[in-house]
N, C-alpha and C positions, 0 to 999 in steps of 0.2 A: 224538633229534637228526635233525632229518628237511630234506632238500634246503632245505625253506622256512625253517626255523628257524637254519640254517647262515648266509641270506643275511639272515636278517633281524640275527642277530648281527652283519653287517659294518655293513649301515645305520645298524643303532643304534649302532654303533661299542663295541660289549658284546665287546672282543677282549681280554680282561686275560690272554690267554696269550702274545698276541704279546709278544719281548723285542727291546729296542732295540738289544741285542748281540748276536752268538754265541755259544751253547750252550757251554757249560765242556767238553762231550765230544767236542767237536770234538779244540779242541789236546790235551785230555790222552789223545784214544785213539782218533781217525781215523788215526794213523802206525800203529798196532796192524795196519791191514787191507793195507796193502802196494800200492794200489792207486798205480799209476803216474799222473803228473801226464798230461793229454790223454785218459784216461779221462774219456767221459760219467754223469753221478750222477745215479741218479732221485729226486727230492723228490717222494712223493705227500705231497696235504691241503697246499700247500707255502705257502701265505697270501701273508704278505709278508714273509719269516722273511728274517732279515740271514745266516743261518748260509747260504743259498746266495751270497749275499759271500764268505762265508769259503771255502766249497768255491772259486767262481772264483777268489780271489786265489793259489788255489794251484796254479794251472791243469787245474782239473775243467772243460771242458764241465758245464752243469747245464740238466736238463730237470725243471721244478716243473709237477705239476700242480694245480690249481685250481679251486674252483667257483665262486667269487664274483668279477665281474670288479672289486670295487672291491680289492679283494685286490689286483689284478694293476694296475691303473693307479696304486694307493699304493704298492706296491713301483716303478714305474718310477720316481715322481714325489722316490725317495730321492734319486735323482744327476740330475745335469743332463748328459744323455746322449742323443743323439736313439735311439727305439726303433722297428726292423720289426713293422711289423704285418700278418698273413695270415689267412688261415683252410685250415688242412688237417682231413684226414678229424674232420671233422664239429666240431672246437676250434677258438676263434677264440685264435691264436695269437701272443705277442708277444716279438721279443728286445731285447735290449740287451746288448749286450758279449754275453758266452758266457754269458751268460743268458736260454733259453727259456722261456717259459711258457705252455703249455695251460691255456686258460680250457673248463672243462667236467668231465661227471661221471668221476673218476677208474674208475669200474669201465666205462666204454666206451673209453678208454686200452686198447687190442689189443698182440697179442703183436711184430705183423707192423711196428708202430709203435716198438718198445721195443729192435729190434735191434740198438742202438749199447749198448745199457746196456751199462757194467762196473761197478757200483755202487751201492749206495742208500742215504737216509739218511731215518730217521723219527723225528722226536723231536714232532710234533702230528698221527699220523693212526693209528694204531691207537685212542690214548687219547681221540680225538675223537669214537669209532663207538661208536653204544651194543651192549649184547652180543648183541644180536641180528644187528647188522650185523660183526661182526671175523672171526667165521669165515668168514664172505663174503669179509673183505679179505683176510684173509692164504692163503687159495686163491690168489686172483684175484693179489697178488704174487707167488706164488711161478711164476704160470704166465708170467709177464713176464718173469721172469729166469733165462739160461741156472745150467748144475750149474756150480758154482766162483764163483758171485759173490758179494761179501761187503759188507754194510755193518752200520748203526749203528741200533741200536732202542733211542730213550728211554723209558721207559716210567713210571708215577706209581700210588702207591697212596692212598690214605685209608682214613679208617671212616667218612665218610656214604655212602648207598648209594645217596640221593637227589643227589646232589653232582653235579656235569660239564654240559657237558664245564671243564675234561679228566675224564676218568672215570678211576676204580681198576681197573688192571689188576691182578690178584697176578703175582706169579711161575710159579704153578701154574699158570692161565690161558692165560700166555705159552707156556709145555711145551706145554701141549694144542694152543693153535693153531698154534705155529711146528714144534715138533720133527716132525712128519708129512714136511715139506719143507727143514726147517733145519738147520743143525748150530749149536747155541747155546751161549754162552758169555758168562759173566756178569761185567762186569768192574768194574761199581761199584754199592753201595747208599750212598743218604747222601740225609741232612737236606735238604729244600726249603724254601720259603718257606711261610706259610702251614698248616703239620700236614701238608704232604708230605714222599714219601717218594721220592724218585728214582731209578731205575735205567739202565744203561746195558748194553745186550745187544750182542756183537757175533754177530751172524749169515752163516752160509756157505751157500749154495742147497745142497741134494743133487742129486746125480744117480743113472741118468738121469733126464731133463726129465720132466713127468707126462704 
């Protein structure tokens, strides 16, 4: 899954993982992380996902990043809402309500950029990197965010190998690349659509910082 094949899935409109609701692991287990309302949440890989709806409705500041800007004009074009448009350090940048979003490569997303973060939420960006690229990402996470921050990692398995995205992550996999940086805790396996298998990881930074 390479820069060009990510955008060319939006063009085609080949996105059968976007959902037209909120993530079930939202309500049943973002109250788990404690994270005060007015806390900013980082969505990386963050599309056009309705789940940052649901982070703002319950007054998260939400920062999504993104690399396809149809991504980001199909998420505005859900409300009838006027949206700021900018360009900061090197993303062309758009909000609407307390929803930001950085159009561009999430691993040029800096640390010195990230300093509001108290939170994150990933249920399409680990499972969306092929395995060559996840140890790259979950570094490059963990360096974004101060020791004590905690969010949500969905994660999906199957048995074709040739399959994704989403791609199988196992649980084993997850250990290797998070626990270096994470403190992990697993709070649901359960049945998907399609011959998946779901998980939902909650994750705590360690410290100190790397």
């Amino acid at each position: 899954m390479t820069t060009t094949d990510w955008l060319q899935r939006w063009q085609q409109g080949r996105i059968g993982f976007h959902r037209e609701a909120a993530h079930p692991a939202l309500p049943a287990h973002w109250q788990r992380l404690e994270i005060e309302a007015g806390a900013k949440i980082l969505v990386p890989l963050c599309g056009k996902s309705r789940d940052m709806r649901w982070l703002a409705e319950r007054g998260h500041p939400v920062l999504g990043v993104e690399l396809s800007p149809l991504a980001v004009d199909q998420f505005v074009a859900q409300l009838d809402q006027p949206a700021l448009r900018y360009r900061q350090s090197g993303f062309e940048c758009t909000r609407q309500g307390s929803v930001e979003l950085w159009c561009g490569d999430f691993f040029h997303f800096q640390v010195d950029q990230a300093a509001e973060l108290a939170g994150f939420y990933d249920r399409a960006a680990l499972i969306a990197l092929p395995p060559a690229t996840r140890q790259r990402y979950a570094h490059h996470l963990a360096q974004l965010l101060l020791p004590g921050t905690r969010g949500l990692l969905v994660t999906l398995t199957h048995q074709d190998p040739e399959r994704g995205p989403p791609f199988s992550v196992s649980h084993e996999e997850v250990e290797a690349l998070m626990a270096p940086n994470f403190e992990l805790s697993l709070h649901d396996v359960s049945a998907a659509e399609e011959g998946l298998v779901e998980s939902v990881w909650e994750l705590t930074r360690r410290g100190p910082a790397i």
